[in-house]
C-alpha positions in Angstrom: 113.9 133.5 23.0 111.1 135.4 24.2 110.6 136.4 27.7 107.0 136.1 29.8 105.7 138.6 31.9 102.7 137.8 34.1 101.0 140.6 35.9 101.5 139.4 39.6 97.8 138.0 41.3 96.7 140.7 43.4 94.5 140.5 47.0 91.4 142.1 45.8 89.9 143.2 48.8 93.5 144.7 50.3 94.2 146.2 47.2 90.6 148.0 47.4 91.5 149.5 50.6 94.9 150.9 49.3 93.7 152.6 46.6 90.4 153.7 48.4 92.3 155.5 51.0 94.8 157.1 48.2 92.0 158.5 46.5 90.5 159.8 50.5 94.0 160.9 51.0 93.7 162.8 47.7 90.5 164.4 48.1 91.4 166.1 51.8 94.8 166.9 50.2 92.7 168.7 47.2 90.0 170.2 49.1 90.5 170.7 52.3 92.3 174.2 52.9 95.0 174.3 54.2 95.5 176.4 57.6 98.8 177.9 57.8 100.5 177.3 61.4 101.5 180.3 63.8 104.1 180.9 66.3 102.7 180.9 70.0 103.9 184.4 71.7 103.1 183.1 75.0 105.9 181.4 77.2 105.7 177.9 78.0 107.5 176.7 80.4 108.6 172.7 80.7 110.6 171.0 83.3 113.6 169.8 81.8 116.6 168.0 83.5 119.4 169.4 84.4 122.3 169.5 82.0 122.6 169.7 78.3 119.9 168.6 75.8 121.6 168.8 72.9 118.6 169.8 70.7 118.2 173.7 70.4 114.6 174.2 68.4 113.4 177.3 66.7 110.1 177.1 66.7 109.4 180.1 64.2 111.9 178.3 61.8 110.5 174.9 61.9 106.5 176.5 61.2 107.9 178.9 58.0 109.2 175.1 57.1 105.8 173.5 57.5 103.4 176.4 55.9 106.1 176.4 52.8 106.3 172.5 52.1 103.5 171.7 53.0 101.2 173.1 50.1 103.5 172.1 48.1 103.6 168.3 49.3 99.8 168.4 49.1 100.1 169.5 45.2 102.6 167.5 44.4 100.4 164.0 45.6 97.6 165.5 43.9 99.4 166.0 40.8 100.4 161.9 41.2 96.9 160.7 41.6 95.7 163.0 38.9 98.7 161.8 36.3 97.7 158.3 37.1 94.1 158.4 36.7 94.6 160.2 33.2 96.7 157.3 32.0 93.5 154.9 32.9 91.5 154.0 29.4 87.9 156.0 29.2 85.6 153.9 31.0 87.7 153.4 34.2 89.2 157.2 34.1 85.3 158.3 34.4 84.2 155.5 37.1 87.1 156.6 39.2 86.7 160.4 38.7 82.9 160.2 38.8 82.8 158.0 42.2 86.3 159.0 43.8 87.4 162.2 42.3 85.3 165.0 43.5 84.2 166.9 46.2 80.9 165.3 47.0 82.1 161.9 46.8 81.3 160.6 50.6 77.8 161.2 49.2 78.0 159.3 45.8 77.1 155.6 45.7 78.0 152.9 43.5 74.8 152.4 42.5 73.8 155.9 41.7 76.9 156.1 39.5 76.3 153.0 37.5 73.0 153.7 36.9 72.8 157.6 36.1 76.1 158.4 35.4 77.0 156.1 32.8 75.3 156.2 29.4 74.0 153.9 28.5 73.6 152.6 32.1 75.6 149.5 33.0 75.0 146.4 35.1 76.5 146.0 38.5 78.7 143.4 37.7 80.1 145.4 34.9 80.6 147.9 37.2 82.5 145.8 39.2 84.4 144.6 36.5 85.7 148.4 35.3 86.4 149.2 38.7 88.6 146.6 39.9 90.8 146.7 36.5 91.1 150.6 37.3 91.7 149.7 41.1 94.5 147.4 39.9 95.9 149.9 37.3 96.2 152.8 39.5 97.7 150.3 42.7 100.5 149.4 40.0 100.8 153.3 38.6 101.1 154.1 42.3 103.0 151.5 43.8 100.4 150.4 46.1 99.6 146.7 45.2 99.3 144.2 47.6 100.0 140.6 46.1 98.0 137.7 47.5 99.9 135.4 49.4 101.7 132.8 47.5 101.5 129.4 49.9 104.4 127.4 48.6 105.0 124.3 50.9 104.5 125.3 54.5 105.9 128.9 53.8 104.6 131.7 52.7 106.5 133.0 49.6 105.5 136.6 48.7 103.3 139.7 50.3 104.5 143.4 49.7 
């Protein structure tokens, strides 16, 4: 007996998004630098009620916290998009690094990567193609797919 296993239908242009703003979240985690927090030495005063609050806050404590996990949360998504965009095959590992990966890439176009990056040059529609199957690779690597909507009836069956 042999089981099936069908890739699940995703929404293209949702899908798109998600990944697009992954790879945005990626490039401010990877090149934006990072500004350590300070304590404020100055007294603030707030009105508070009277009686007790029952939260005490140290406000030193709480910005060693951020300035030490935050570099390291930054590396460690960084590390995730980079581990899943090495397991994409050639062609897709370059359009996503070329177009999405690097510093400049508010200022790269499609076009100027199909046509000049790629050699030989390919044809927007192949483009296209390459693209979406890396888009739909790295949405399943990352757990960020989001499955068309199955209209079963007069319900609506699946959306994650």
């Amino acid at each position: 007996m042999q089981q099936a296993f069908d890739l699940p239908e995703l929404d293209r242009k949702l899908t798109k998004l998600a990944v697009e703003d992954a790879l945005m979240k990626y490039r401010i985690c990877k090149y934006v630098t990072f500004e350590e927090r300070e304590a404020s030495i100055t007294a603030g005063y707030t009105e508070r009620p009277s009686g007790p609050t029952n939260v005490t806050s140290d406000q030193t404590a709480n910005i060693a916290i951020y300035n030490a996990d935050e570099p390291e949360r930054r590396r460690r998504y960084c590390e995730r998009i980079e581990r899943a965009v090495r397991r994409l095959p050639q062609q897709e590992r370059f359009l996503v690094e070329e177009r999405y990966m690097t510093n400049e890439s508010d200022y790269i176009t499609d076009q100027s990567v199909y046509s000049f990056k790629f050699d030989p040059p390919i044809s927007h529609p192949k483009y296209g193609d390459i693209r979406w199957r890396a888009f739909y690779a790295l949405a399943m690597l990352l757990n960020i797919a989001v499955k068309k909507d199955v209209v079963e009836g007069d319900e609506i069956i699946g959306r994650s």
